[in-house]
Every structure is written in C-alpha cells, then in structure tokens.
N, C-alpha and C positions, 0 to 999 in steps of 0.2 A: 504494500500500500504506500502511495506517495505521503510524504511528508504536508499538511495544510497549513500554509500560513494567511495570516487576516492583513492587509497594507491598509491605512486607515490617514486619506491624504485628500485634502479638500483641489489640488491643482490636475484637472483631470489629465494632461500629459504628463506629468510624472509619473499617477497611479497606472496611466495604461501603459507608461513604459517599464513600468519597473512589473507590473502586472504579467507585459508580452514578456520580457524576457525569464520568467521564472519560472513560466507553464514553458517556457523553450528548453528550461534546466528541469524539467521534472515536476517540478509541486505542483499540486492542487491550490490555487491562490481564490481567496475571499476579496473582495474588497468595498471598503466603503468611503462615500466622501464628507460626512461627518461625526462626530465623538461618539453620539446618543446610537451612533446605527453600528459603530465597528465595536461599541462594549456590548451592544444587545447581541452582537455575531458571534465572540468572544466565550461570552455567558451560554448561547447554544450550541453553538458549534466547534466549540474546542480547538481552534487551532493549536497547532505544535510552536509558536510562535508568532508575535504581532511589530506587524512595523509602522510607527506612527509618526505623524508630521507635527509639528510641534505647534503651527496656525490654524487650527479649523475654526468654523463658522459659530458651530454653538460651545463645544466645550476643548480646553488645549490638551495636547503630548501629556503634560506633567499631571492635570488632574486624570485624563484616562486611564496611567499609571497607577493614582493613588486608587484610584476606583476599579480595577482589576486588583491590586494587593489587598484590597478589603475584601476582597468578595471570596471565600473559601475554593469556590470552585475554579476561577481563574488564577489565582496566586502563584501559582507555579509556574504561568504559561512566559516564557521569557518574551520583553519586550527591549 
C-alpha cells in the first residue's frame, strides 16, 4: 500500500505541483486549500504525514499543528 500524505496549501500551483509530483513518486496525496478542511482530512483519513503552508485563508501552519497534537488521534501523524 502507498504511503498517504495530506499537503494543506491555500496557493493552488504549489498544491498541484507539489500534489503532481508525489503521485509521480508513488503516494497517495490528499489535498486541501484551507486549515478547517486538511484537519477535518487528517482526523479521517489518517495520513502517514501532512505538509502545511504556513498562510491559509481561515486558520495558519502553527495552529493546525497545535490542533493535530491535541487531538489523540492525529498526534503522531508527522507534520
């Protein structure tokens, strides 16, 4: 099974680049373009890992961070 990671980046060419080239390395890639939608992905969908942009629209990088180490079920997941 591929490895899933979540990219959680409100600049839509970045997410579709960094998106295309990781389904071209294998993963399974999520992605969302703001906070509220890549913690809700996160919380169900368990990525192996999340890579966040530190500007989004409604919430930033650092609180998604705080807000995945709070939540038991994501806390392990590296960001």
């Amino acid at each position: 099974m591929n490895e899933r990671l979540l990219i959680v980046e409100r600049d839509d060419a970045v997410r579709i680049q960094a998106r295309d080239a990781l389904i071209a390395s294998g993963y399974e890639v999520l992605d969302a373009d703001v906070g509220r939608q890549g913690v809700y992905l996160a919380e169900r969908r368990q990525p192996d890992a999340v890579l966040v942009g530190m500007d989004l629209p409604d919430i930033d990088g650092p609180r998604i961070l705080r807000e995945l180490r709070a939540n038991p079920s994501t806390r392990d997941i590296p960001v």
